[in-house]
C-alpha positions as CSV (number, residue, x, y, z in Angstrom):
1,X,63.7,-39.8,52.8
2,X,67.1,-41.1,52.0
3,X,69.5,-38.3,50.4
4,X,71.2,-39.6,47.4
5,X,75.1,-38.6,47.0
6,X,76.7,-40.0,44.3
7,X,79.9,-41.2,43.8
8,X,81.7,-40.1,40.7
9,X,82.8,-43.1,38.6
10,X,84.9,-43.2,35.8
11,X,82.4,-45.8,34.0
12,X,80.8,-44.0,31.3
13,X,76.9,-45.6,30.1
14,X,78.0,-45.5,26.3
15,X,81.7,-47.2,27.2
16,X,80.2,-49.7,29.3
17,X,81.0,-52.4,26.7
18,X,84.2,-51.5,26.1
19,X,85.5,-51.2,29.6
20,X,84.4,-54.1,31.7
21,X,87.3,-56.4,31.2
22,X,90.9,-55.8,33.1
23,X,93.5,-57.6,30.9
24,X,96.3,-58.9,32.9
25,X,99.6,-60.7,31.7
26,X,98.5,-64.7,31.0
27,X,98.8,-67.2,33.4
28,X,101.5,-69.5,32.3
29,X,99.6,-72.6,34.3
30,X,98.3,-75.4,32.7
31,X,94.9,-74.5,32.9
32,X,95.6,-70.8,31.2
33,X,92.7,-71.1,28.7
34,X,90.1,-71.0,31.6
35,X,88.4,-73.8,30.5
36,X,87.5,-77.3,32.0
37,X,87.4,-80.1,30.6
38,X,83.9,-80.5,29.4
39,X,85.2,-76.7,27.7
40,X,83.0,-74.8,29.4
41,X,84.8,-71.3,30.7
42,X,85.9,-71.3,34.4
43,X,84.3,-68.9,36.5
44,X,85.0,-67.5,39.8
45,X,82.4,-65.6,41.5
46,X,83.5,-63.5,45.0
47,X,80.1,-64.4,46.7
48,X,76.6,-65.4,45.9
49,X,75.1,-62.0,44.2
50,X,77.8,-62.2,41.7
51,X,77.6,-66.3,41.3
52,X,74.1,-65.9,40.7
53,X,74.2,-63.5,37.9
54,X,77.0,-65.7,36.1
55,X,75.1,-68.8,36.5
56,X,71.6,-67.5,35.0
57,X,73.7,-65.3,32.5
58,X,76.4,-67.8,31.7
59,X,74.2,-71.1,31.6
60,X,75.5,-73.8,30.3
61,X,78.6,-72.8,28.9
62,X,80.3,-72.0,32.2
63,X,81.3,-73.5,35.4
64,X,80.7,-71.1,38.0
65,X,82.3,-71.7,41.7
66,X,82.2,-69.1,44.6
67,X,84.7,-68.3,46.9
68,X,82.0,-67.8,50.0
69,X,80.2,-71.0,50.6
70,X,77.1,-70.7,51.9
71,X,76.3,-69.3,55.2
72,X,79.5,-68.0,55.6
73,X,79.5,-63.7,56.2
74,X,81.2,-63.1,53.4
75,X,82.6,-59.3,54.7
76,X,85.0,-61.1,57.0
77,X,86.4,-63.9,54.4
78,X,89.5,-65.2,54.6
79,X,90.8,-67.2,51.5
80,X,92.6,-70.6,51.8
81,X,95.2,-71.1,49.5
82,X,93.6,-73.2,47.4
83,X,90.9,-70.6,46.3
84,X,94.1,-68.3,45.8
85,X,94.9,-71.1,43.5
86,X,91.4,-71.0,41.4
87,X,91.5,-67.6,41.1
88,X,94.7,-68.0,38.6
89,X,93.1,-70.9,36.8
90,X,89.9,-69.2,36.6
91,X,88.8,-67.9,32.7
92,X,86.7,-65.1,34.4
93,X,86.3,-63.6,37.5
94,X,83.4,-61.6,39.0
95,X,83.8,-60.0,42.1
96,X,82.3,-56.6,44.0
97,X,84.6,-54.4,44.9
98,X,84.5,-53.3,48.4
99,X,82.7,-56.1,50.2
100,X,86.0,-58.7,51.0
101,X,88.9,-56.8,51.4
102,X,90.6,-60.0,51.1
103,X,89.2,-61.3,47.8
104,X,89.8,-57.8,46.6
105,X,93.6,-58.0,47.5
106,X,93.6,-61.4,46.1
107,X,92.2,-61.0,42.4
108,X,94.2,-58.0,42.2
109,X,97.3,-60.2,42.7
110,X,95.4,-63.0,40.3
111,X,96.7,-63.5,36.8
112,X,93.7,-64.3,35.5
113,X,92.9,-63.0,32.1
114,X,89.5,-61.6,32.7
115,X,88.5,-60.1,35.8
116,X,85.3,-58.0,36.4
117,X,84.3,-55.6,39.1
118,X,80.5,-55.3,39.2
119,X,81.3,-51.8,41.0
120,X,81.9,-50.4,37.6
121,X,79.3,-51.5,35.9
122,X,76.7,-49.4,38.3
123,X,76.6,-46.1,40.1
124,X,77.4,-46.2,43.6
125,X,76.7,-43.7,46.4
126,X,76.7,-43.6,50.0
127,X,74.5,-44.3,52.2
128,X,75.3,-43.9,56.4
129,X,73.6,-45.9,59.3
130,X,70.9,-43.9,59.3
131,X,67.9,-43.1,57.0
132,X,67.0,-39.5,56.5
133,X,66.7,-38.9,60.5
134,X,70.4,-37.2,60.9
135,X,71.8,-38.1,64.2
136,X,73.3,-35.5,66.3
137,X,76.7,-34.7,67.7
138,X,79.0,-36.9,67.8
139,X,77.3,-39.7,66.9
140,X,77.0,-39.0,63.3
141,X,80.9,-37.7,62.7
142,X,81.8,-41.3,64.3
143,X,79.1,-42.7,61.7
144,X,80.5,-40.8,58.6
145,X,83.9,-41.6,59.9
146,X,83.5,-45.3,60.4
147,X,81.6,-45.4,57.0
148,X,84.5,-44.1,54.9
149,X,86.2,-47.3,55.3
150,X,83.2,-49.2,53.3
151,X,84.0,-49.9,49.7
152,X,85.5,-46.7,47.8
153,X,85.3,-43.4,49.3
154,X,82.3,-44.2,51.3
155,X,80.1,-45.7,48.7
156,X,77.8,-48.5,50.4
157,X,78.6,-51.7,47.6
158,X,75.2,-53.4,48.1
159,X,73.8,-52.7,45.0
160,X,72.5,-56.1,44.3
161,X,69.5,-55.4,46.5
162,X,68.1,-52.7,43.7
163,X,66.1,-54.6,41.3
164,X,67.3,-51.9,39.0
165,X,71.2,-51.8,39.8
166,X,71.5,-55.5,39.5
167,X,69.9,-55.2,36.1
168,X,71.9,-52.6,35.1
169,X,74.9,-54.9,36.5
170,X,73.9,-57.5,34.7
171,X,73.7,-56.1,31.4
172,X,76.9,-55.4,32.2
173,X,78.6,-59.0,33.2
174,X,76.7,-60.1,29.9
175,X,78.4,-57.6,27.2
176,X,81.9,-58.9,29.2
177,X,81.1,-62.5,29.0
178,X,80.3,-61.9,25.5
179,X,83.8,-60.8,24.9
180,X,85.5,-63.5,27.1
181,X,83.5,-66.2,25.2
182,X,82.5,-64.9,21.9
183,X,81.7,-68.3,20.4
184,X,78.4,-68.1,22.7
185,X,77.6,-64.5,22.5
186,X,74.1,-64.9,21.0
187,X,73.3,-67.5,24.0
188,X,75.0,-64.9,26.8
189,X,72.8,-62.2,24.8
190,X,69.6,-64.1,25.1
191,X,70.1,-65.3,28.9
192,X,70.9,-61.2,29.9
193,X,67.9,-60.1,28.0
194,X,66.1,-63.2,29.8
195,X,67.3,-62.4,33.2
196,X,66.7,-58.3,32.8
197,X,63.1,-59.2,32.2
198,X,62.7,-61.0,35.7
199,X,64.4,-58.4,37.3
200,X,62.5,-55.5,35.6
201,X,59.2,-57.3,37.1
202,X,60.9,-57.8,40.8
203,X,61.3,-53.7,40.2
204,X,57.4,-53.4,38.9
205,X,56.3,-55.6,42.1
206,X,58.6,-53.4,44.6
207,X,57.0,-50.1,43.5
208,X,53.5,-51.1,42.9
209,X,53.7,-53.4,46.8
210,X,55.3,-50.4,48.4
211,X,53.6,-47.4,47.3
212,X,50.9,-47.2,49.9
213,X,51.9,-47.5,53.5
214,X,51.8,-46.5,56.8
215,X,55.2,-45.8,57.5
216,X,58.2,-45.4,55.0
217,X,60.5,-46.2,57.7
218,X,62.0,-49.8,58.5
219,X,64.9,-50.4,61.3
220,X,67.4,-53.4,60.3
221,X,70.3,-54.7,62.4
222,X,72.6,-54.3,58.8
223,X,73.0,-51.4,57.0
224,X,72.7,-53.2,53.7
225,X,69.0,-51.5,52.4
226,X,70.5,-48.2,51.4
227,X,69.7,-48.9,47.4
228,X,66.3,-50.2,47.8
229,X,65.2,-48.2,50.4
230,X,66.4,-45.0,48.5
231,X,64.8,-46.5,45.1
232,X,61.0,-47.2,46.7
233,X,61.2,-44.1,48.6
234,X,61.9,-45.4,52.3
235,X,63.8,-44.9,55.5
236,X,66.5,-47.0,56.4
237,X,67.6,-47.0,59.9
238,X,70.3,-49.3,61.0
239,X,70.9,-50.5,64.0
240,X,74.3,-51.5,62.9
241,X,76.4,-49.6,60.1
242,X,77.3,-51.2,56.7
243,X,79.4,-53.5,58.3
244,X,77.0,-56.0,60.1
245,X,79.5,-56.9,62.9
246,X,80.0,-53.4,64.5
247,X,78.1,-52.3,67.3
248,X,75.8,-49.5,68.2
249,X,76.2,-47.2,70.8
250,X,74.1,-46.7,73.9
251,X,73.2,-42.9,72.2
252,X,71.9,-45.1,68.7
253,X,69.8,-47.3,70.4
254,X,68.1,-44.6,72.2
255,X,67.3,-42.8,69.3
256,X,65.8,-45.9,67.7
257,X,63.4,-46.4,70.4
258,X,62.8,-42.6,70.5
259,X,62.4,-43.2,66.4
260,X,60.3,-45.8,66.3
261,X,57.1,-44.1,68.6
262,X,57.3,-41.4,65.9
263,X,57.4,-43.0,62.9
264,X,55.1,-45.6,64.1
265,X,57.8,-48.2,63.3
266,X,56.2,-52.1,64.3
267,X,59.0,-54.8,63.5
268,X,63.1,-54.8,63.9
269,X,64.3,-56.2,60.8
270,X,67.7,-58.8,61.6
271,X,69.2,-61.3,58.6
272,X,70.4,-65.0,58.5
273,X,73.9,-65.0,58.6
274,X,74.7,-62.8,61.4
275,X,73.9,-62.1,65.2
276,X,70.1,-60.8,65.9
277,X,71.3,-60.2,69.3
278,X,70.8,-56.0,68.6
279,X,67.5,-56.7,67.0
280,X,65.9,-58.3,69.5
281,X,66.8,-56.6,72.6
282,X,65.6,-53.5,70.5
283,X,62.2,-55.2,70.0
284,X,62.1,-55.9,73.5
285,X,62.6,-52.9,75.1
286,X,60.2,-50.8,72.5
287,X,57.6,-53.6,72.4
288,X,58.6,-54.7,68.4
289,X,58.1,-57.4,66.3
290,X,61.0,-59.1,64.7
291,X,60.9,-60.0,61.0
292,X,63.7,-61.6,58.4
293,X,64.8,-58.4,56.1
294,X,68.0,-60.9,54.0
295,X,70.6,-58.6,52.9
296,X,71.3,-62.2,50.3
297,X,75.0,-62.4,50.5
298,X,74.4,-66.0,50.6
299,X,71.9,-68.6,50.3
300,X,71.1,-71.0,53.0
301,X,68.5,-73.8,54.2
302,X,67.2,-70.9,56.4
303,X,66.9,-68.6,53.6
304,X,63.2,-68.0,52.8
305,X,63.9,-68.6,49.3
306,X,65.9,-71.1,46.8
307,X,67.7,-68.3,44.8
308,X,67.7,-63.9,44.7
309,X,64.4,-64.1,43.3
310,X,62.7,-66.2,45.8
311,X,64.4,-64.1,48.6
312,X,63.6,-60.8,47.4
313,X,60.0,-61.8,47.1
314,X,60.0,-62.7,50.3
315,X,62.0,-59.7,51.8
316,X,59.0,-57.7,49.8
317,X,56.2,-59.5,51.7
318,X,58.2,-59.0,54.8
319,X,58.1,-54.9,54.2
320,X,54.9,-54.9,53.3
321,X,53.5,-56.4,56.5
322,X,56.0,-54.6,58.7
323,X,55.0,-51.1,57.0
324,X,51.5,-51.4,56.7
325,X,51.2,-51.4,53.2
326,X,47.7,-50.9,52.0
């Protein structure tokens, strides 16, 4: 089992409405009002978690862009500077602190008038390379070392892929659009409440398809299943750390192959948008299957799903066979 350790936050559940916005001094651009010209308010979303909450929350009265286009791994963006440019036209921002050190840099430095970090609106905690199987040695002060450099203090930032987190975000990036754009409150209030609902029954489908299996533990090139596999009471063991690029030592791979005979592990999980290189020379030399487990920082045509819903389904259906769900 995973071992929770939160990270203190300075976000308090009754202020949550009153502290999501960071004011900054008023562009003096043309386009200061954040609107376009249909008058719809100008949204910038960091990558596609946060673009898809501010399109099903914001609906028709916003223009939502993204500064990651699809398929690109959005941990190593770079902006051009004409998405520096958007970013001080943009009415809104929503970004995730912690997951594009350059977009980070770059909406601090923005003088847009609303900007909102969905790490506030949440409780975050960390969450190392492995599950609850410690390493030994060396190998884990190198893993809680390289780990510190991931989002604030340590705290893993992929929250989106907790049914319940992303609700709890979303309530959140509602209540602020509500006071970006209070002429369509009541229609930001309704989509929230909307959206909540389909993410309350991706929760109820999670518990109800996971309780019963096998094995609780699951092997994934990325780090990225700390949340979910914490909320639905499974073991996360990455081949990888949080950061999907960096590579595991001879001493990790051995203890995943010595790992997976004991936990009676059958498939390497790998994702879409980065290298499944690891994954499969692990499957290889332990006899494993290989399965899609999408972290969803972006939506492609090899995504098995249109949009987070879809995706997370699918990610489900992919546990369940790979755990032996009963």
């Amino acid at each position: 089992m995973n071992v929770r350790r939160l990270i203190p936050t300075t976000v308090a559940a009754g202020a949550v409405a009153l502290g999501l916005l960071a004011v900054s001094a008023c562009s003096t651009s043309g386009a200061a009002d954040g609107k376009d010209g249909d008058g719809r308010l100008k949204v910038v979303a960091s990558f596609y978690p946060m673009q898809y909450l501010a399109e099903q929350i914001g609906g028709s009265h916003v223009a939502v862009s993204t500064l990651t286009r699809p398929g690109v791994e959005p941990h190593d963006l770079e902006l051009k500077p004409r998405q520096t440019a958007e970013l001080g036209e943009a009415g809104y921002i929503l970004y995730l602190k912690g997951i594009q050190p350059a977009v980070d840099k770059a909406i601090d430095e923005s003088e847009a008038k609303n900007k909102v970090d969905a790490a506030t609106l949440t409780e975050l905690e960390r969450h190392g390379t492995e599950g609850g199987h410690s390493h030994e040695g060396d190998e884990a002060a190198h893993d809680e070392h390289a780990h510190e450099a991931e989002g604030e203090a340590g705290a893993d930032p992929h929250i989106w892929l907790d049914p319940v987190k992303y609700a709890e975000v979303a309530k959140g990036v509602g209540a602020s659009l509500e006071k970006a754009d209070p002429d369509h409150a009541a229609d930001y209030r309704k989509n929230t409440t909307s959206l909540v609902t389909k993410l309350d029954g991706l929760n109820t489908a999670f518990e109800q398809g996971l309780k019963n299996t096998t094995t609780k533990t699951f092997i994934t090139t990325h780090s990225a299943f700390g949340y979910l596999a914490e909320r639905y009471g499974l073991d996360q063991e990455g081949i990888a750390g949080i950061d999907p690029e960096s590579e595991p030592s001879p001493a990790r791979i051995k203890a995943l192959q010595t790992l997976a005979k004991k936990e009676k592990v059958s498939t390497v999980f790998f994702e879409t948008l980065a290298s499944d290189r690891a994954a499969k020379t692990l499957a290889q030399d332990t006899g494993l299957k290989t399965a899609v487990l999408d972290p969803l920082e972006g939506i492609t045509d090899r995504s098995q799903g249109d949009d987070y819903i879809g995706v997370m389904q699918s990610n489900l259906a992919a546990l369940q066979k790979a755990l032996g769900a009963k």
